[in-house]
C-alpha positions in Angstrom: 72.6 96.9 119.5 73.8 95.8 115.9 73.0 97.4 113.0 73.6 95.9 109.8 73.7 97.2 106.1 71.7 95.3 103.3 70.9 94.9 100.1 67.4 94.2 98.8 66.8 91.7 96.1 65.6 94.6 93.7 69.3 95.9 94.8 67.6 98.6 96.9 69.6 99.2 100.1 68.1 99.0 103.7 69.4 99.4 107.5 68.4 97.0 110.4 69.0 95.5 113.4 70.0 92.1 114.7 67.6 90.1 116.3 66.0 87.0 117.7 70.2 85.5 118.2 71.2 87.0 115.1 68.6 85.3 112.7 66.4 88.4 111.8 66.6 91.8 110.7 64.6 94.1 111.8 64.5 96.8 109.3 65.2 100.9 110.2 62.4 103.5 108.6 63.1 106.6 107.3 67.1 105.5 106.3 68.2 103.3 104.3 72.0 103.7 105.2 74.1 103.6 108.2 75.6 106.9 107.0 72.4 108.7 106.6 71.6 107.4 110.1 74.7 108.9 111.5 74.2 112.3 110.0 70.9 112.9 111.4 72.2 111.5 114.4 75.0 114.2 114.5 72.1 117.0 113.3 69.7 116.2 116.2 72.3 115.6 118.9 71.0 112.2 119.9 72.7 108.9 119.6 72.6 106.1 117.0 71.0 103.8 118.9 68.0 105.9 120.3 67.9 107.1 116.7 67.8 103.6 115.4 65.9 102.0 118.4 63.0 104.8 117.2 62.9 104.2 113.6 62.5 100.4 113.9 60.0 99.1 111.5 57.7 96.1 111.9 59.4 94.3 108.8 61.6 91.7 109.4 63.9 89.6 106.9 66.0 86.6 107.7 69.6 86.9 108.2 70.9 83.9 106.6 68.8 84.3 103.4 70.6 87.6 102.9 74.4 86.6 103.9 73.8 83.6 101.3 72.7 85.3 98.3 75.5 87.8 99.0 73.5 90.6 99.7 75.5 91.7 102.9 76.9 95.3 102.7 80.1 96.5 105.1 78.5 98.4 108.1 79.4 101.2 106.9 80.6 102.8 103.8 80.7 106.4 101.4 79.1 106.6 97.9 82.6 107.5 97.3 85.5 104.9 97.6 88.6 108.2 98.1 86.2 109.9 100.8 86.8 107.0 103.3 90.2 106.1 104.5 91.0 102.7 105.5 93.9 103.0 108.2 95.1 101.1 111.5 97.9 100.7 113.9 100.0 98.2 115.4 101.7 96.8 118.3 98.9 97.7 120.5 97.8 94.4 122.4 99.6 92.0 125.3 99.2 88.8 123.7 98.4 85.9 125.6 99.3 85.0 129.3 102.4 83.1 127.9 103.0 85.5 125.1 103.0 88.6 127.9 106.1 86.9 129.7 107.9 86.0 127.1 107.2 89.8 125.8 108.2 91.3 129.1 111.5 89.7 128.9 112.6 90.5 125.6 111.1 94.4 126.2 113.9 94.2 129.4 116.9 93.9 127.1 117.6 97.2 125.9 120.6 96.1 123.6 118.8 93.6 121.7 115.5 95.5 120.6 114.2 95.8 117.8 112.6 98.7 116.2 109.4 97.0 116.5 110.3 96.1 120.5 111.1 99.4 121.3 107.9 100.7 119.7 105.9 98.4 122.2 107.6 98.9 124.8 107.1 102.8 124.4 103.6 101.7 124.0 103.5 99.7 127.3 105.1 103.0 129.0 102.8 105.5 127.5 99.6 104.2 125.8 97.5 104.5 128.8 97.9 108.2 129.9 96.1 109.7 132.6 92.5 111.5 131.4 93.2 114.4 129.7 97.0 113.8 129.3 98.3 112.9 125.8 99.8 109.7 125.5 102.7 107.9 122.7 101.9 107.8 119.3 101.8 104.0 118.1 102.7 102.5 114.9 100.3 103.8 112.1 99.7 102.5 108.4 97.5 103.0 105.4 95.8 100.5 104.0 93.6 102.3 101.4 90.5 104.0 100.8 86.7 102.2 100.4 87.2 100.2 97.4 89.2 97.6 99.4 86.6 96.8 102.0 85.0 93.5 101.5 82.1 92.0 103.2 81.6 88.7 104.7 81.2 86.4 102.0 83.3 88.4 99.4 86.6 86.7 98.7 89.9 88.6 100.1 92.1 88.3 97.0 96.2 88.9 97.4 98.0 90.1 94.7 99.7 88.3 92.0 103.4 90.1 93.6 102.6 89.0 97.1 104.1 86.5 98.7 101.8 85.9 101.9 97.8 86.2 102.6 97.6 86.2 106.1 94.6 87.0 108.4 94.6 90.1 111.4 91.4 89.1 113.7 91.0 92.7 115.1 88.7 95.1 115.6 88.0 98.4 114.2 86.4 101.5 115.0 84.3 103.1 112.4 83.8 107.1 112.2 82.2 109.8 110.4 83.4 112.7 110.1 80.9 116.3 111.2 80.1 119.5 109.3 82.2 121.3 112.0 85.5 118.6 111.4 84.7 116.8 114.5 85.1 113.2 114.1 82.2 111.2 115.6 82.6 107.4 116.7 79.2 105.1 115.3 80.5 102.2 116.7 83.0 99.4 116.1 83.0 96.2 113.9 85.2 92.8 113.8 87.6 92.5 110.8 90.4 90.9 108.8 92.8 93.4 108.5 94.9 91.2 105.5 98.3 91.2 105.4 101.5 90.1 103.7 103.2 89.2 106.9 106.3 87.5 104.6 107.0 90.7 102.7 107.1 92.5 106.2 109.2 90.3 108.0 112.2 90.8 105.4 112.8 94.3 106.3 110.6 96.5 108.9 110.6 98.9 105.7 108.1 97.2 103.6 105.4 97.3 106.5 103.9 99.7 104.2 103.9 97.2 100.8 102.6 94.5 103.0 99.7 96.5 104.4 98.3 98.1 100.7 95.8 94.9 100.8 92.3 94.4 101.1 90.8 93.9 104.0 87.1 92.5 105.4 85.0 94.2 107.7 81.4 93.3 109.3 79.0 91.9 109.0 77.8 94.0 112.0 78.1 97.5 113.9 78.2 97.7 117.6 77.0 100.4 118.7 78.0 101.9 121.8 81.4 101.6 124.0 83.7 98.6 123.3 83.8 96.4 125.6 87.4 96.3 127.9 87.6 92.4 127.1 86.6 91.1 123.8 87.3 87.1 123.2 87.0 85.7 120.3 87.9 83.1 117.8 90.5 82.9 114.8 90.3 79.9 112.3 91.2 79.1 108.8 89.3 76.3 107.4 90.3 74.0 104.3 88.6 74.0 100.7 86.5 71.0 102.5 85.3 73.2 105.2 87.0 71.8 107.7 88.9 73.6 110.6 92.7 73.4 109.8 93.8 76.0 112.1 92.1 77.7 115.5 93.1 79.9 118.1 91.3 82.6 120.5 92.3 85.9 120.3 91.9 88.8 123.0 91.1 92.4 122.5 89.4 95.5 124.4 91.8 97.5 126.6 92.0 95.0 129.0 94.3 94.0 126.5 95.9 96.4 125.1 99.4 98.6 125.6 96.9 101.7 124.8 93.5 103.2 125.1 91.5 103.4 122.6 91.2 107.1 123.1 94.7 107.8 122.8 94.7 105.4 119.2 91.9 107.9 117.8 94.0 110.8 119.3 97.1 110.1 117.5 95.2 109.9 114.3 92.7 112.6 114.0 95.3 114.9 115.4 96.0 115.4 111.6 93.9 117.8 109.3 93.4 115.9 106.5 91.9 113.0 108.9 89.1 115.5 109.8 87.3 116.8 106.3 83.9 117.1 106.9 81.8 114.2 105.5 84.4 111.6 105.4 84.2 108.4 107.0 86.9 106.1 108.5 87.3 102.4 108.9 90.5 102.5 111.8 91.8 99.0 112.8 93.2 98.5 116.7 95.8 95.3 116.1 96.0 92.1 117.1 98.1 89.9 118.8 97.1 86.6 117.2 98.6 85.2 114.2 98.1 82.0 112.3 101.8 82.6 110.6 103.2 82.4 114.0 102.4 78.9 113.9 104.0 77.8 110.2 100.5 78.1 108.9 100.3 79.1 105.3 96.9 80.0 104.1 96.2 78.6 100.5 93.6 79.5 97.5 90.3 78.6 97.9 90.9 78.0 102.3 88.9 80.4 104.3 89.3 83.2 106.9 86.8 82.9 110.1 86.6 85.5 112.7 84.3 85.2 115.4 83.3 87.5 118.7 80.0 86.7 120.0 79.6 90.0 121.0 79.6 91.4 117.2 77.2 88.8 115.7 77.7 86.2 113.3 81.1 85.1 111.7 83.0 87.3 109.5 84.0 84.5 106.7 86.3 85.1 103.4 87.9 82.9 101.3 91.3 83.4 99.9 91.9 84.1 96.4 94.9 84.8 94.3 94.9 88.1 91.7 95.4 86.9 88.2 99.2 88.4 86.8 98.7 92.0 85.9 101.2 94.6 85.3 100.3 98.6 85.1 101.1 99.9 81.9 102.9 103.4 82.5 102.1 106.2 79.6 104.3 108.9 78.7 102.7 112.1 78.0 
């Protein structure tokens, strides 16, 4: 099932399913977001899709109508930006057939490894524990809170300082958190994670700088368990719509150096991850780049991500933040 977040043309907001090969929404009674859905989810002990699947409405509205007069909403969001972190990890997934060779032999050379080597191989050694057993920690970054999630449709705008906009196909796993601190899993969604993958590469220290971006998440919810092999494709297209760039990318733990379970563990170990009424956007990592190839994205090109099995494309064209500098006050 995919649930979907919209917004009415009086700017009322509605919840709804996918239907009819993602051309109709079928709207949800009784809630109007997927937050509100969750939450009496959590209250009545049931699941979001037997929830949803019972509160389905005889309305229907048409899916492309809404996506092109922008009236798409993420999948899931807070009525407050600071109460829902944006977060994600890295150096999680194997890479291609070709890639994983190439991988294997560089992780066997213990005197020239990187930081970021070592951290996957520790990753290939330990990600996948044994049920019950507590696997590594991976790499972890902040991105930001709500107000950097965009939508498909919305622009992904770099800032004037940066000096890359590159795309992440990945997937992410979105979370509420319970009255008791218990963080619950709705589902999972695709996304562009966004990074400045130039800034990163000149020291391993600025990982942090290059991931305070924005990112783009949706346009759909899948409920349930992920998939252990997700396929999908990566493209940039030029300012003329055509396909520039292409490349299928591979996620689900098939294809990954970790569980997903061990990726949630590592992060909502911490306290401050598990606040009652929060929510959490949490991306897995990818192993597909168009940098790797030489391809620099420019103004006005677009992002495509597309995986069948989370509905229609996530699309976002890139834009470039107009010079600003922060003026500090003394007080």
């Amino acid at each position: 099932m995919l649930l979907v977040q919209i917004k009415q043309p009086d700017n009322s907001r509605r919840i709804g399913v996918l239907e009819n090969d993602n051309q109709s929404i079928r709207l949800i009674e009784g809630y109007i977001t997927t937050y509100a859905l969750a939450q009496a989810a959590i209250a009545n002990k049931t699941s979001l899709r037997n929830l949803a699947s019972g509160a389905l409405g005889e309305t229907l509205v048409d899916y492309a109508t809404v996506a092109g007069q922008g009236r798409l909403l993420a999948p899931l969001d807070h009525t407050d930006d600071a109460h829902c972190f944006v977060t994600g990890t890295g150096l999680t997934h194997l890479g291609s057939a070709d890639g994983r060779d190439a991988m294997h032999k560089k992780v066997n050379d213990s005197e020239t490894l990187t930081d970021s080597m070592k951290m996957f191989r520790m990753g290939l050694d330990g990600g996948k524990p044994a049920a019950d057993a507590l696997g590594v920690q991976p790499e972890w970054f902040y991105k930001g809170d709500g107000s950097i999630v965009r939508v498909s449709g919305e622009a992904l705008t770099m800032p004037h300082f940066a000096l890359d906009g590159g795309e992440e196909p990945e997937i992410a796993g979105l979370y509420l958190i319970g009255a008791d601190g218990s963080p619950y899993r709705l589902g999972y969604a695709i996304g562009n994670e966004f990074s400045d993958h130039v800034t990163e590469r000149q020291n391993y220290l600025y990982l942090a700088h290059s991931k305070l971006r924005q990112c783009a998440l949706g346009p759909a919810l899948l409920l349930g368990e992920l998939p252990s092999h997700v396929e999908g494709m990566s493209r940039i297209l030029d300012t003329g719509g055509a396909v520039r760039w292409e490349k299928p990318f591979l996620s689900g733990e098939d294809n990954m150096s970790h569980t997903v379970a061990n990726l949630e563990y590592h992060h909502f170990k911490y306290p401050l991850f598990c606040r009652p009424g929060d929510v959490h956007v949490h991306f897995f990592g990818t192993a597909t780049l168009s940098c790797v190839d030489g391809i620099v994205v420019a103004a006005g090109e677009t992002f495509e991500i597309d995986v069948a099995a989370f509905g229609p494309p996530l699309r976002n064209q890139l834009a470039v933040e107009k010079l600003t500098r922060p003026v500090i006050h003394s007080l």
